[in-house]
MIKOLRO-492132 format. One record per atom (N, C-alpha, C, O, CB): residue in one letter; x, y, z. Coordinates in steps of 0.05 Angstrom, whole numbers, plus 5000, padded with zeros to 4 digits. Glycine has a CB too. Layout:
<nodes>
AXYZ...
</nodes>
This chain:
<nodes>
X083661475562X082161615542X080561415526X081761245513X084061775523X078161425528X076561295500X075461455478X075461705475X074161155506X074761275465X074461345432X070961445435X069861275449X075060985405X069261615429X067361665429X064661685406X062861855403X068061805437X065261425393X064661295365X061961485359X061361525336X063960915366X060361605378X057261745379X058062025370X056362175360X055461755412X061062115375X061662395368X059462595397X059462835397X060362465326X058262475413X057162575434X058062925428X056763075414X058262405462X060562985444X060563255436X060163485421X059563705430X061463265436X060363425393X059363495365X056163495370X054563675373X060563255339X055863245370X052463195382X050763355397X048363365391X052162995398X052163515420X051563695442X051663965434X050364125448X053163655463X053164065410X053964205397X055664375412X055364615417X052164295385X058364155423X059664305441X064164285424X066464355427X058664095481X062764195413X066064115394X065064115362X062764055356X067763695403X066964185342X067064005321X069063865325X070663865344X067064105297X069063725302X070763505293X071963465267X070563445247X069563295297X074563465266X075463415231X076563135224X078963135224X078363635221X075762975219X075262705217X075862565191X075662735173X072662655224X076462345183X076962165157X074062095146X072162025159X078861875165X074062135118X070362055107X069661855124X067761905139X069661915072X071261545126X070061365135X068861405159X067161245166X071361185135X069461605176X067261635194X064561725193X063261795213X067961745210X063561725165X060661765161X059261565162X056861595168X060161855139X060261275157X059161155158X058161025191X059660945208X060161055140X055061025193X054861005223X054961205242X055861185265X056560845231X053661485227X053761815239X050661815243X048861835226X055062125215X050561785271X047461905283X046662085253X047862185234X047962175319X043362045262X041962145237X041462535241X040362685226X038661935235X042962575272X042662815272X045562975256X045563205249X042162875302X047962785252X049662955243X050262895210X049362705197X052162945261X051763075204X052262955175X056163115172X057363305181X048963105145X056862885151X059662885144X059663015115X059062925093X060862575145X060763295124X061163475096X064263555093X065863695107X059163785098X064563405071X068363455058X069063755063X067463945065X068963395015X070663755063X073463965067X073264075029X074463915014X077563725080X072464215020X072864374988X073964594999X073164715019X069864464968X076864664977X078064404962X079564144979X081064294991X080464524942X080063954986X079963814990X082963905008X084464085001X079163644971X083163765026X086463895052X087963595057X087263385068X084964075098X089763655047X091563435059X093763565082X094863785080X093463285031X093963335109X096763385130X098463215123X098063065104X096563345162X100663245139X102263045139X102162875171X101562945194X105163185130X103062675160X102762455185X104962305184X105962245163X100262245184X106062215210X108262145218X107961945234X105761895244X109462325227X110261775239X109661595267X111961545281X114161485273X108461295263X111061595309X113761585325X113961345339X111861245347X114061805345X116461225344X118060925351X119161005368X119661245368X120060765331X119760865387X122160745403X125460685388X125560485375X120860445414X127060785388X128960645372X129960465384X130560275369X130860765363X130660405411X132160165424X129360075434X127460175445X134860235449X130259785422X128159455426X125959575426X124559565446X128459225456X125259705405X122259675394X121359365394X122859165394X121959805360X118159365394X117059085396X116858975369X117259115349X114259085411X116258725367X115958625347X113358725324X113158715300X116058385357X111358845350X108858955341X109659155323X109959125298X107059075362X110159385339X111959615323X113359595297X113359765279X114159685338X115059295295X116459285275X115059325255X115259485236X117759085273X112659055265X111459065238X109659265223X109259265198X110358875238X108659415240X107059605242X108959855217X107959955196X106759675280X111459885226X113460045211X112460055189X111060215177X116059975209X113859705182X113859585156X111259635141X111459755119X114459295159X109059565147X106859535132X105959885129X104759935108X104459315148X106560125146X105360415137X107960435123X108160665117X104360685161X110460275114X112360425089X111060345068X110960495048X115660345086X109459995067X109159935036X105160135037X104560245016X109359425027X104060155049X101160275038X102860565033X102360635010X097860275065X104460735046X105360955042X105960925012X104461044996X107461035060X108160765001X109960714972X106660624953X106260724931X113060364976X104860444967X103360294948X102060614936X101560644912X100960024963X101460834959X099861044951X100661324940X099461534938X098761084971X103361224930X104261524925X105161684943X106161874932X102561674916X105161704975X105961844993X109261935001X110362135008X104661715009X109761704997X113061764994X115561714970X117861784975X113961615014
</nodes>
């Protein structure tokens, strides 16, 4: 699977897309990025390995508990 940074599909006018703001920045001049009013929050999760996760993973854990705590999320 790749990432389709052009939004091509949307482009074709064959998908939308519900996306994070920062993907406005660098949106073909044919599309435009209009917020969600009133504004929608999901929840997001992340799933591990429990036996011998990598060291990547570890750290990976660690750092979405402290931006989660730094942000109010949990």
């Amino acid at each position: 699977m790749s990432f389709d940074v052009a939004q091509t599909p949307v482009l074709q006018g064959d998908a939308v897309a519900i996306v994070g703001e920062s993907s406005a920045a660098g949106l073909s001049g044919e599309l435009r990025w209009l917020p969600v009013e009133p504004a929608a929050t999901l929840d997001i999760g992340l799933l591990a390995r429990r036996d011998n996760p990598s060291p990547a993973v570890d750290r990976l854990l660690e750092a979405a508990g402290h931006v989660a705590d730094a942000l109010g999320w949990v």
